[in-house]
PAMARPA-10870 format. One record per residue (C-alpha): x negated, y negated, z; chain. Coordinates in Angstrom, 2 decimals, padded with zeros to 5 digits. Layout:
BEGIN
       u       v       w chain
       X       Y       Z     A
...
REM end
This chain:
BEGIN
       u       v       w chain
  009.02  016.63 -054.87     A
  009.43  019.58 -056.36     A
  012.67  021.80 -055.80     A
  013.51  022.21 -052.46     A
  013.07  025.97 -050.73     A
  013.90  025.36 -047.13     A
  017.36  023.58 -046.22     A
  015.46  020.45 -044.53     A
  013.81  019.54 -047.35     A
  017.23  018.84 -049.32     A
  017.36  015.47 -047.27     A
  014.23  014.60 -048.36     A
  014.53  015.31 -051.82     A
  017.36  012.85 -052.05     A
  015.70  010.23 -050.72     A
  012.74  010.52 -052.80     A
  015.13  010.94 -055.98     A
  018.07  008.71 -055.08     A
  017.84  007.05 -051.64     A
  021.51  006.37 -050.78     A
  022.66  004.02 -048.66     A
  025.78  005.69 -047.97     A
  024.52  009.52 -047.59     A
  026.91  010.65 -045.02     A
  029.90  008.17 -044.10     A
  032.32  008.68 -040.89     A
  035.02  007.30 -039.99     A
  034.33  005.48 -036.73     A
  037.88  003.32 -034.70     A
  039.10  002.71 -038.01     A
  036.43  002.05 -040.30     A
  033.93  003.98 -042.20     A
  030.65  004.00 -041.35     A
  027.48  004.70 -043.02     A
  024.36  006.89 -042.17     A
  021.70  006.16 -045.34     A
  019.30  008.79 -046.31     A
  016.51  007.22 -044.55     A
  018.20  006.15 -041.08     A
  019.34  010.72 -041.49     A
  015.90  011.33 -041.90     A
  014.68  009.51 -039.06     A
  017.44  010.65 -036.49     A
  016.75  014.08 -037.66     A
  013.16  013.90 -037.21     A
  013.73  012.41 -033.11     A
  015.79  015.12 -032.91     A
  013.09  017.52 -033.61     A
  010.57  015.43 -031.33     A
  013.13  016.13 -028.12     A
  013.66  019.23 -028.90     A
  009.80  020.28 -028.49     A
  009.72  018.30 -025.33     A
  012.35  020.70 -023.93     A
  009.96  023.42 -024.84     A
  012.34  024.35 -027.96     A
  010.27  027.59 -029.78     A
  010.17  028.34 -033.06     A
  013.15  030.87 -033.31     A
  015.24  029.54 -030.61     A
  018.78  029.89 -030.90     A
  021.06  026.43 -030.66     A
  025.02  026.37 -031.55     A
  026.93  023.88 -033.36     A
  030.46  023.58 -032.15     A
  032.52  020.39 -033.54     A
  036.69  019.52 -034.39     A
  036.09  017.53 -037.00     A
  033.01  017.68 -039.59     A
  030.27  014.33 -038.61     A
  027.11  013.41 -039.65     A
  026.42  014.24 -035.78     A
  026.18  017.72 -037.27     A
  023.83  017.64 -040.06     A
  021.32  015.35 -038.10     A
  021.15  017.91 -035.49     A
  021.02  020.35 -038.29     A
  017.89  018.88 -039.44     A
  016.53  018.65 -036.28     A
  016.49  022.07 -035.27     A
  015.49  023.25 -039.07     A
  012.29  021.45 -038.54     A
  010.63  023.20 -035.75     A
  011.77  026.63 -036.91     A
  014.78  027.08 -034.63     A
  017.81  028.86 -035.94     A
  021.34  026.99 -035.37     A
  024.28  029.27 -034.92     A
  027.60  027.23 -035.63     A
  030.63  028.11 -033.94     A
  034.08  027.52 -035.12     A
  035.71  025.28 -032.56     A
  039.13  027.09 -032.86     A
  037.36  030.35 -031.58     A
  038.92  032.02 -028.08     A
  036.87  031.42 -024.77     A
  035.84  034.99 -025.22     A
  034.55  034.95 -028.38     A
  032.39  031.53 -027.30     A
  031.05  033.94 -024.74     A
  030.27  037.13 -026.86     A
  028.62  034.88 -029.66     A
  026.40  032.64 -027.16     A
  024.96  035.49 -025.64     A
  024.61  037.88 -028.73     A
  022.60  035.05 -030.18     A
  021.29  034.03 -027.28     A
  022.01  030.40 -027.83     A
  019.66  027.94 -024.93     A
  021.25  024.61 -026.32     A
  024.75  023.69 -027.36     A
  025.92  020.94 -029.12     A
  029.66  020.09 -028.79     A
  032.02  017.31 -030.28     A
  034.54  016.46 -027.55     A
  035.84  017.32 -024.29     A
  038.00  019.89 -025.85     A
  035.31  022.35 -027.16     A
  033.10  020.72 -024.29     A
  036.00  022.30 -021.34     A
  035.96  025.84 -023.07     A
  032.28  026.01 -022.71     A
  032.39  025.37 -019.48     A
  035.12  027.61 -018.11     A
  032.37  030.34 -019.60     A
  028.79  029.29 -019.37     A
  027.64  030.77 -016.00     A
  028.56  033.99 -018.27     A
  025.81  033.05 -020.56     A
  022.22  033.18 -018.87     A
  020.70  031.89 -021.81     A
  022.33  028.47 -022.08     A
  020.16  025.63 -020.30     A
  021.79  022.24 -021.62     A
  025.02  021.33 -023.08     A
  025.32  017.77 -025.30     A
  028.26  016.23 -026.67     A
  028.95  013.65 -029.86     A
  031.58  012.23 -028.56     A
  030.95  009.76 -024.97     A
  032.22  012.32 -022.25     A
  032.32  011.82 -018.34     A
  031.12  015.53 -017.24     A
  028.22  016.03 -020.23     A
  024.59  014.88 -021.47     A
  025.39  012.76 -024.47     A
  023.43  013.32 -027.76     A
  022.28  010.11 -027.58     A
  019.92  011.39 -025.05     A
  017.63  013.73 -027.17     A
  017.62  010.65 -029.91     A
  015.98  008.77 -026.81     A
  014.18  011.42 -025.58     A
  012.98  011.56 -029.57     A
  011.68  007.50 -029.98     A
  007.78  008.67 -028.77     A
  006.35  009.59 -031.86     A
  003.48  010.80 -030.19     A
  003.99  014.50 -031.28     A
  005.48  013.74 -034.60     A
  002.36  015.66 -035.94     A
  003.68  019.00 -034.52     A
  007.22  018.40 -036.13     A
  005.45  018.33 -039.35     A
  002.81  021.00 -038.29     A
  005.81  023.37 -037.58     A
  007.72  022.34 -040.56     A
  004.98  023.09 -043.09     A
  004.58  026.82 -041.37     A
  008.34  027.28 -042.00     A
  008.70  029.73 -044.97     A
  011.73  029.91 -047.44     A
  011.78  033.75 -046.70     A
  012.38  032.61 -042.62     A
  015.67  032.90 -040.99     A
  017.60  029.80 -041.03     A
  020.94  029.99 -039.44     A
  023.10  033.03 -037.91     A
  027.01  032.76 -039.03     A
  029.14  034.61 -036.90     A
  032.01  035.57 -039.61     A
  035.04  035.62 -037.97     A
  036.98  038.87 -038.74     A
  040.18  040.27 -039.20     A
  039.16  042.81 -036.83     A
  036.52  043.72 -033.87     A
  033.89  041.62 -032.47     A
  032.59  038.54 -034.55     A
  029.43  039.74 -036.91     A
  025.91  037.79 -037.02     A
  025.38  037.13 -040.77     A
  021.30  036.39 -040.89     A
  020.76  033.77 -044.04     A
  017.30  032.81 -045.05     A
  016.60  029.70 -046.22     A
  015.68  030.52 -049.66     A
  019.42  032.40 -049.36     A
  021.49  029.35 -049.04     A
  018.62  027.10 -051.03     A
  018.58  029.29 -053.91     A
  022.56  029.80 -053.78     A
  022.55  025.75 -054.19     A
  020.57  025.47 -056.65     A
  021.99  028.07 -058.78     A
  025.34  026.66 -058.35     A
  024.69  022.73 -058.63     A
  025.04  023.43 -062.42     A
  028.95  023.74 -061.68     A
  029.47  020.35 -060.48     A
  031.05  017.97 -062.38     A
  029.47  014.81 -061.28     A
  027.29  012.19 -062.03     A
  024.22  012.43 -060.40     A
  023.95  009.47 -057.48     A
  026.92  008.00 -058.79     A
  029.67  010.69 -057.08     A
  031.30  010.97 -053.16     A
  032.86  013.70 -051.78     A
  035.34  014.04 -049.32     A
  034.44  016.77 -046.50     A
  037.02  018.38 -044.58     A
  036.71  022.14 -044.95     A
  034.75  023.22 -041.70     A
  031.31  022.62 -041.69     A
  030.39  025.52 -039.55     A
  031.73  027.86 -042.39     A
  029.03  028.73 -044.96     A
  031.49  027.35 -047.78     A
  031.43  023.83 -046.72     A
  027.94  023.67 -045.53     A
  026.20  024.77 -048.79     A
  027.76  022.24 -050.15     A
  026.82  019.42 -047.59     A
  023.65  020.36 -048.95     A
  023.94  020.73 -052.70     A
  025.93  017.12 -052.15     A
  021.96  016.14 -051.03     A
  020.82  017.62 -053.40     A
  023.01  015.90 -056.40     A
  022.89  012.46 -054.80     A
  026.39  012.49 -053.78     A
  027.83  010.42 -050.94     A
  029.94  012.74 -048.26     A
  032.42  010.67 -046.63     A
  033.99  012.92 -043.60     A
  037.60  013.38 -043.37     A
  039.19  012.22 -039.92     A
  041.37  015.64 -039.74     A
  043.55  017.38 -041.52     A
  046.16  015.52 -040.84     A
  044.66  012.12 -042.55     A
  043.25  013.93 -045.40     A
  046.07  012.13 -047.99     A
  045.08  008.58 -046.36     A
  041.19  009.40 -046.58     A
  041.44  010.38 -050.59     A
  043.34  007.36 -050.61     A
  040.36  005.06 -049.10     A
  037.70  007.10 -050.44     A
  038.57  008.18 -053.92     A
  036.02  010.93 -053.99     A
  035.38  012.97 -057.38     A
  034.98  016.21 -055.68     A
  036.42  017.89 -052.81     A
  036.74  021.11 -051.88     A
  040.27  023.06 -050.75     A
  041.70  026.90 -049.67     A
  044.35  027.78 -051.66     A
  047.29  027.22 -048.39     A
  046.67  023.49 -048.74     A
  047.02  023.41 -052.29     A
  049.96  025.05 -051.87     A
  051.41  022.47 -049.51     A
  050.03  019.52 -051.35     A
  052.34  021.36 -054.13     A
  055.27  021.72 -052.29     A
  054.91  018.59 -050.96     A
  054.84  017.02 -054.53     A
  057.39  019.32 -055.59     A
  059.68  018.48 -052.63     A
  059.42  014.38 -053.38     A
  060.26  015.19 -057.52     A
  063.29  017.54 -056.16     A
  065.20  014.36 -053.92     A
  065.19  012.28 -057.65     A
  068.05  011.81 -059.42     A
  069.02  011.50 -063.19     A
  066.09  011.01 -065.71     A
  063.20  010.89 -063.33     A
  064.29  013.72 -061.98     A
  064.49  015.26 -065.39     A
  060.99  014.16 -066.44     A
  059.85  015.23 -062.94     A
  060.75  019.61 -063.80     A
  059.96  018.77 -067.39     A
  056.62  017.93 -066.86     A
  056.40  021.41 -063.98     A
  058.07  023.35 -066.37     A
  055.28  022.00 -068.76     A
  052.24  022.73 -066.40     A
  053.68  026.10 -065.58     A
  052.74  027.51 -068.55     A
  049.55  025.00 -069.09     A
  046.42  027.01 -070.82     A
  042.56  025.23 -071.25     A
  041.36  024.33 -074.41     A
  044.66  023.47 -076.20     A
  045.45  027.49 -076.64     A
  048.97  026.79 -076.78     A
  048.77  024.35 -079.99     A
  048.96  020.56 -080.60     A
  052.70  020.32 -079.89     A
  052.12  021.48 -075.99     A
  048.58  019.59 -075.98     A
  051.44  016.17 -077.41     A
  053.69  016.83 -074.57     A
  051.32  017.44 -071.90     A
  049.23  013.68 -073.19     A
  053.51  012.35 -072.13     A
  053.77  014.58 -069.01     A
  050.54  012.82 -067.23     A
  051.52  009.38 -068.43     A
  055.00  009.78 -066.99     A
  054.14  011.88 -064.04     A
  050.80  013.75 -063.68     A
  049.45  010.14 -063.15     A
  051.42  009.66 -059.93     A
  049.86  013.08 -058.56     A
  046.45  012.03 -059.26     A
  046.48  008.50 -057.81     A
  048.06  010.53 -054.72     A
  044.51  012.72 -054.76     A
  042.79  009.28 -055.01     A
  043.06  008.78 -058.84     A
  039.02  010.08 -059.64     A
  038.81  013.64 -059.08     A
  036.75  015.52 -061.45     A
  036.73  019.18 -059.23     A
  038.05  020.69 -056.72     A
  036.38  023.64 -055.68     A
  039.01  026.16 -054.16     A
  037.79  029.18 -052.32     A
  037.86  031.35 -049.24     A
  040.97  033.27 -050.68     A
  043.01  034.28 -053.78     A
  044.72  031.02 -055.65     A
  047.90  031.63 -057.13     A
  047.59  031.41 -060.92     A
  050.36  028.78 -061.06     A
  048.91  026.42 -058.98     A
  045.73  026.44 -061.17     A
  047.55  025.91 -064.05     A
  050.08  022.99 -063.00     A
  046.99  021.25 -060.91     A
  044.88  021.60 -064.12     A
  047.82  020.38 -066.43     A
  048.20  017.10 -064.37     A
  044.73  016.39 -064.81     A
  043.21  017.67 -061.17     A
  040.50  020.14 -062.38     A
  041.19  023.49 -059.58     A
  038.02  025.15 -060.33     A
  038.11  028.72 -058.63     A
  035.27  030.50 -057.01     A
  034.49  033.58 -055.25     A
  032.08  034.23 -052.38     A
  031.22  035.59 -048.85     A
  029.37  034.87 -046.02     A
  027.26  037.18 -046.51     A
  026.64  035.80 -050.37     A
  025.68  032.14 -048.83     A
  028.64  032.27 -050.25     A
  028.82  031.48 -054.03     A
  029.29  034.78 -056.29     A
  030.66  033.28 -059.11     A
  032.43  029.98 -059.68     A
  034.79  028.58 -063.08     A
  033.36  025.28 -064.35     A
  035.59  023.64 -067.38     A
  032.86  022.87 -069.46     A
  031.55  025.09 -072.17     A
  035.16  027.58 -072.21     A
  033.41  028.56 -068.59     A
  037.11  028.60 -067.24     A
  039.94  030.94 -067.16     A
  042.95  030.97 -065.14     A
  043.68  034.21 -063.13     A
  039.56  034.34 -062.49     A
  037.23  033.20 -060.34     A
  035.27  032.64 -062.78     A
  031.09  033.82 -064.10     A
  028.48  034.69 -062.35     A
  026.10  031.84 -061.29     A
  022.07  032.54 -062.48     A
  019.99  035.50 -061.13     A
  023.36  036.93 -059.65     A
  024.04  040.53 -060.86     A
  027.79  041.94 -060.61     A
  028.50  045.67 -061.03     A
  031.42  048.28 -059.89     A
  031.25  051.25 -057.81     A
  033.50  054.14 -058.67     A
  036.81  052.60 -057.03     A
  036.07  049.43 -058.15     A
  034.47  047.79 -054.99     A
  032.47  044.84 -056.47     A
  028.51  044.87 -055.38     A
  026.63  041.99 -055.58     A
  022.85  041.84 -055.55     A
  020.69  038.49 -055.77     A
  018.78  035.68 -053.96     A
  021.57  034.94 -051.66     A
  022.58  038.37 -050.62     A
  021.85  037.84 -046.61     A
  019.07  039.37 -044.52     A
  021.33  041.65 -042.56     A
  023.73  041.54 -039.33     A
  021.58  040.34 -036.40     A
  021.21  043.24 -033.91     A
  022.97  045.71 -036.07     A
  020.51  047.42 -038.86     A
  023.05  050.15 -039.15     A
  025.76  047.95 -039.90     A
  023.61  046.14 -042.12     A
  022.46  048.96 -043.99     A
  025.90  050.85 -044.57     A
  026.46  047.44 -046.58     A
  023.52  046.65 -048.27     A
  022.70  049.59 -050.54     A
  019.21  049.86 -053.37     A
  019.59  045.67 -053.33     A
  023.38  045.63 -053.73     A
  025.82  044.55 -050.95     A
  029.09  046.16 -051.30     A
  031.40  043.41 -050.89     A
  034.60  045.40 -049.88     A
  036.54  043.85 -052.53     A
  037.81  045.32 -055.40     A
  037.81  043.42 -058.65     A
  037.81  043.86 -062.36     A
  035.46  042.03 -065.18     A
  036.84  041.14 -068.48     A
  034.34  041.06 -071.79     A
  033.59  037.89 -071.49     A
  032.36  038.13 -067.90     A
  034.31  036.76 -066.04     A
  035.18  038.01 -062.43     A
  038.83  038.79 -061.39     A
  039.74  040.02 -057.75     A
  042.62  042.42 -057.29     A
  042.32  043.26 -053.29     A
  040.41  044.25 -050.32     A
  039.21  047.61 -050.12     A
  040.44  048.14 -046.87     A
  043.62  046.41 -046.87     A
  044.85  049.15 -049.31     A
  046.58  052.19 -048.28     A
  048.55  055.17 -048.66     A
  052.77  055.45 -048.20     A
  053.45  058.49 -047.07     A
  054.30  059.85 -050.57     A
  050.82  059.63 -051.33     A
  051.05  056.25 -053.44     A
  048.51  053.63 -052.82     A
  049.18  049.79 -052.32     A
  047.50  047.22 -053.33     A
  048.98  044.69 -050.35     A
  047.34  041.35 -051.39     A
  048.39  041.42 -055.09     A
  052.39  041.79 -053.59     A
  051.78  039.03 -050.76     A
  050.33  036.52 -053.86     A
  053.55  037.17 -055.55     A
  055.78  036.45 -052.87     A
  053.91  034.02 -051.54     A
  055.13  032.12 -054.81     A
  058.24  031.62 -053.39     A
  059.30  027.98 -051.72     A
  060.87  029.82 -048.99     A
  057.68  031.75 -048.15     A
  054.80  031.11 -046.03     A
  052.84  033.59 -044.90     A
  053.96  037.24 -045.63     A
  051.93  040.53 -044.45     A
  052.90  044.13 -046.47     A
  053.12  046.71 -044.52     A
  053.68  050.95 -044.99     A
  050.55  052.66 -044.02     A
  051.97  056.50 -044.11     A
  055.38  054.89 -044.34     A
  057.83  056.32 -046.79     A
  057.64  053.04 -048.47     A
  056.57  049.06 -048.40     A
  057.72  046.50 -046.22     A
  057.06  043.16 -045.48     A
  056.57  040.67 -042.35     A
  057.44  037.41 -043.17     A
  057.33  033.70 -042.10     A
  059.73  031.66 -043.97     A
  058.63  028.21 -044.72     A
  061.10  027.00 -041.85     A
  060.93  023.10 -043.33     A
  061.66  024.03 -046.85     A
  064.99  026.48 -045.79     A
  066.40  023.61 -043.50     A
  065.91  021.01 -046.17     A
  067.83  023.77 -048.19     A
  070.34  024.58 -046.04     A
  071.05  020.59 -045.92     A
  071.45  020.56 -049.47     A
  074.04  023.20 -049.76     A
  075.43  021.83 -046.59     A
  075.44  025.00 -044.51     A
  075.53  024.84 -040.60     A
  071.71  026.29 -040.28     A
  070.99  026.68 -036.32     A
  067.42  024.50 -036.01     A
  066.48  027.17 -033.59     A
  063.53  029.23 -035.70     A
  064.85  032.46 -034.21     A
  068.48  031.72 -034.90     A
  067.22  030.38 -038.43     A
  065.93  033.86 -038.68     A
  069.25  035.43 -038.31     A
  071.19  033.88 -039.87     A
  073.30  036.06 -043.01     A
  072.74  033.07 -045.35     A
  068.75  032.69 -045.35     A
  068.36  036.50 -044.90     A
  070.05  037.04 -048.13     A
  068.33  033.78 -049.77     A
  065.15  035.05 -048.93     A
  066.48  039.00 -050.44     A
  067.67  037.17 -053.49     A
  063.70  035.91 -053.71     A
  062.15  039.66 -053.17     A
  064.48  041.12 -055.69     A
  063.71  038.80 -057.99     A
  059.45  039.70 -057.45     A
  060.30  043.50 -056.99     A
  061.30  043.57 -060.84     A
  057.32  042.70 -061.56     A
  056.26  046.04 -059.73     A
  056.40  049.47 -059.53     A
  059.19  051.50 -057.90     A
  056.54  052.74 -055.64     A
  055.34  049.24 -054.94     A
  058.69  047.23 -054.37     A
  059.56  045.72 -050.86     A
  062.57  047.69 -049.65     A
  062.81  046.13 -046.38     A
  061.67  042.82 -044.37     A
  062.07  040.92 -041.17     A
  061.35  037.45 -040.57     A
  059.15  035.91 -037.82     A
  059.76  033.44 -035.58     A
  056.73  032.05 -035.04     A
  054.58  029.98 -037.49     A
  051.48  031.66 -038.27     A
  048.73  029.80 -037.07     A
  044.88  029.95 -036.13     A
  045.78  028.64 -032.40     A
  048.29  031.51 -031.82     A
  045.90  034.54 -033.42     A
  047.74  035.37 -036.53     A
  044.93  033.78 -038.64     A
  041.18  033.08 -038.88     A
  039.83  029.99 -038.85     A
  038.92  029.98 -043.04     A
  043.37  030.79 -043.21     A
  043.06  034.93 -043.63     A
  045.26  037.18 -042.05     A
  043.97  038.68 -039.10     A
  046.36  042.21 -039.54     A
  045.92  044.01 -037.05     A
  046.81  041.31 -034.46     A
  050.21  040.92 -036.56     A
  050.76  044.01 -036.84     A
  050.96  044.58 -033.06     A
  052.15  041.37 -032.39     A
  055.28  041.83 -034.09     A
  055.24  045.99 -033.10     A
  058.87  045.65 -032.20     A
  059.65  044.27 -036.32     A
  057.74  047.45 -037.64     A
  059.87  049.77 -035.16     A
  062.81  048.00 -036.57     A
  061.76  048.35 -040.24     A
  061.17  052.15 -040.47     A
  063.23  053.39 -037.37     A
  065.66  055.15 -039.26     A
  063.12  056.39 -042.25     A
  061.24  058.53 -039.91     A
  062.65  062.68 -039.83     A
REM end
């Protein structure tokens, strides 16, 4: 077969080049099950056979909406690929209201959920959405049409033929999904992606990949329905790699445990807690293993590829991941050749201590609207520098506009917003799309990002602010979550912040101060207020007078993609904090104002 053009024919690809047995891999009442190649195929393919006897049409519109990633997913993936409907995946953590704005923008007649969670907030809202004739669920539920029904429905092969009539008229340059990108702001956007978008993005970035080919897993957890995670579903086709499906979040260190995959991809939050976690274990030792333990972090700290910092550091570090790097790699399942870390900014630190204990962090950079992969590091060949996300992958061309917005132009720069050709076209300008970040490119190409166009503004001085590049900084700091920078015509820079309530009560314990458990107390009290001071003075000193955080208040709450602060791929959503915690602003600059 020659390379595939059209996201179906990834499946078939592997089987005629590698034919796993274990393909895709779940975890089903305690024990993983396997899906091969063939038995994918085959479910995929009575999948398409139902859906034409429920009078499916070629560009029909049919969501995705599941908790957990499942092969359940990608067979019903393939099945609406192949008769030239478009799926539109949902994320499951999305508000009633946006369920109802994206079903009947897209105009969605079939929706596939995963449990009686996602399967109740569909139908609190579906008389609002005319378009929607049937509802099926993965998981056995009382009140909804199971999936199994369709692969019933699908045993007649009698009109196979058509399946493979419509397939063959399907071309690369044919719309293959609509990705409704969450947002900071506004109403949820329709990103249109071809198939030769997200085909030609894989293929460009298999080269990348560490792995052997048919020899590797993967362990899936990321959501599916973002763009991030599902390219790579398919590129793992595509390079013969087994994807073994993470139960949830909360399992993920018992999964890489069970599974030891060689690849797995990560956001930068949970590679911060995996740190802290690790951190916080090598903190509660005592005498020399303790010793060893912020010998060896002091040692990654400063860690540089290629033995730049000279045979001594390269003799220490060989001691370091005997003594202790070892233990952090058998907790990541003891094989991991990548991980690839995206969706936002990774703190150069991490990076350097994760790649110092021998767990390749391999940055990339990407949007939605990119299918997603820009530019990705890859250790091999001096293709990786910390502080990057790395070079461009083939046929991908990078340049700057005047303020340094990066624009992008290549195969997988998407086919517009769906329904909105202005939109589409204030974005997408002679072949480039304008990306809204800002970056920088060093001479050897590779791609560094310094902030969001429109998350910088003015202080009322006049001085601009580069928010994200403070918030990466102090987001350093143990006793630090999530932090928002503030000032917009404000006489100067503030911050919102959510301490990292765990860490300060496991802190307060070891000085042995009374610390109220109460969050909002917590808050309040004169000791962690001036803690948490002590760690912004200590980041101020990096920055300009003009930049430095002069004032703060902490929030209560933990900041969280159930309670609005975030979006489901971990960004802020800054508006909604910003008027969420209205009365902290008031507070901040009440007596700065004339």
């Amino acid at each position: 077969m020659q390379q595939p053009k059209r996201l179906f024919d990834f499946a078939y690809y592997q089987k005629e080049h590698y034919n796993l047995s274990h393909a895709f891999v779940d975890k089903v009442e305690g024990h993983w099950k396997a899906t091969s190649i063939t038995e994918f195929i085959d479910k995929g393919n009575a999948i398409s056979r139902a859906l034409l006897r429920l009078n499916i049409e070629v560009n029909d519109k049919i969501a995705l909406i599941s908790m957990t990633n499942r092969s359940e997913w990608n067979i019903c993936d393939l099945g609406i690929l192949q008769v030239g409907a478009q799926d539109v995946p949902i994320y499951p953590t999305s508000s009633k209201e946006d369920y109802q704005y994206i079903l009947n923008h897209s105009e969605s007649v079939i929706c596939f959920v995963s449990c009686q969670e996602v399967y109740d907030k569909i139908a609190a809202i579906k008389d609002q959405v005319p378009s929607l004739k049937h509802i099926y669920s993965f998981d056995v539920l009382q009140d909804c049409l199971h999936w199994s029904e369709l692969l019933t429905l699908g045993t007649d092969q009698s009109n196979q033929a058509k399946v493979d009539q419509i397939k063959s008229n399907v071309s690369q340059d044919d719309l293959a999904t609509i990705i409704y990108t969450s947002g900071t702001t506004g109403k949820p956007k329709g990103v249109m992606l071809s198939h030769q978008n997200i085909s030609a993005n894989i293929v460009r970035s298999a080269d990348r990949l560490p792995i052997d080919l048919g020899r590797s897993k993967a362990l899936s957890f990321l959501p599916i329905c973002h763009i991030y995670e599902r390219m790579l579903s398919y590129m793992y086709q595509y390079c013969g790699v087994e994807i073994y499906y993470a139960e949830s979040l909360e399992t993920i260190s018992a999964n890489l445990q069970e599974v030891h995959p060689d690849v797995m991809t990560a956001v930068p939050r949970l590679l911060e807690k995996v740190y802290d976690k690790i951190y916080a274990k090598g903190a509660a030792l005592t005498g020399l293993k303790r010793k060893l333990f912020f010998w060896a972090v002091s040692l990654g700290l400063v860690y540089e590829p290629y033995g730049q910092n000279g045979w001594w550091y390269e003799f220490q570090l060989k001691i370091a991941r005997a003594l202790i790097f070892k233990k952090w790699q058998e907790a990541l399942g003891g094989k991991l050749r990548a991980v690839a870390s995206g969706s936002a900014a990774l703190q150069p630190r991490l990076a350097r201590v994760f790649n110092a204990a021998g767990i390749p962090i391999m940055e990339g950079y990407g949007l939605t609207e990119t299918s997603p992969v820009v530019t990705v590091n890859d250790f091999r060949n001096h293709n990786f520098r910390i502080g990057t996300v790395g070079k461009a992958i083939a046929d991908t061309e990078i340049k700057f506009a005047a303020d340094g917005e990066i624009l992008v132009k290549g195969p997988q720069i998407m086919m517009g917003y769906y329904k909105d050709p202005d939109l589409t076209a204030e974005v997408i300008k002679d072949g480039y799309f304008h990306t809204g970040d800002i970056g920088e490119m060093d001479a050897d190409g590779f791609l560094k990002i310094t902030d969001r166009k429109k998350e910088m503004f003015k202080t009322s001085g006049g001085k601009y602010i580069a928010p994200q590049v403070l918030e990466n900084a102090l987001k350093q700091s143990r006793f630090i979550e999530q932090v928002m920078v503030i000032g917009e015509n404000q006489k100067m820079p503030a911050a919102l912040i959510q301490p990292n309530f765990d860490f300060v009560k496991d802190w307060g314990q070891n000085k042995k101060y009374d610390l109220p458990t109460d969050n909002h107390a917590l808050n309040q009290h004169p000791k962690v207020v001036a803690r948490i001071q002590e760690e912004i003075d200590g980041f101020n000193a990096r920055f300009g007078k003009w930049e430095q955080i002069k004032r703060f208040e902490l929030t209560p709450e933990v900041w969280s993609i159930e309670l609005g602060h975030l979006t489901p791929t971990m960004k802020m959503k800054r508006k909604v904090i910003h008027q969420r915690y209205s009365d902290l602003v008031e507070k901040i600059y009440a007596d700065t104002r004339v």
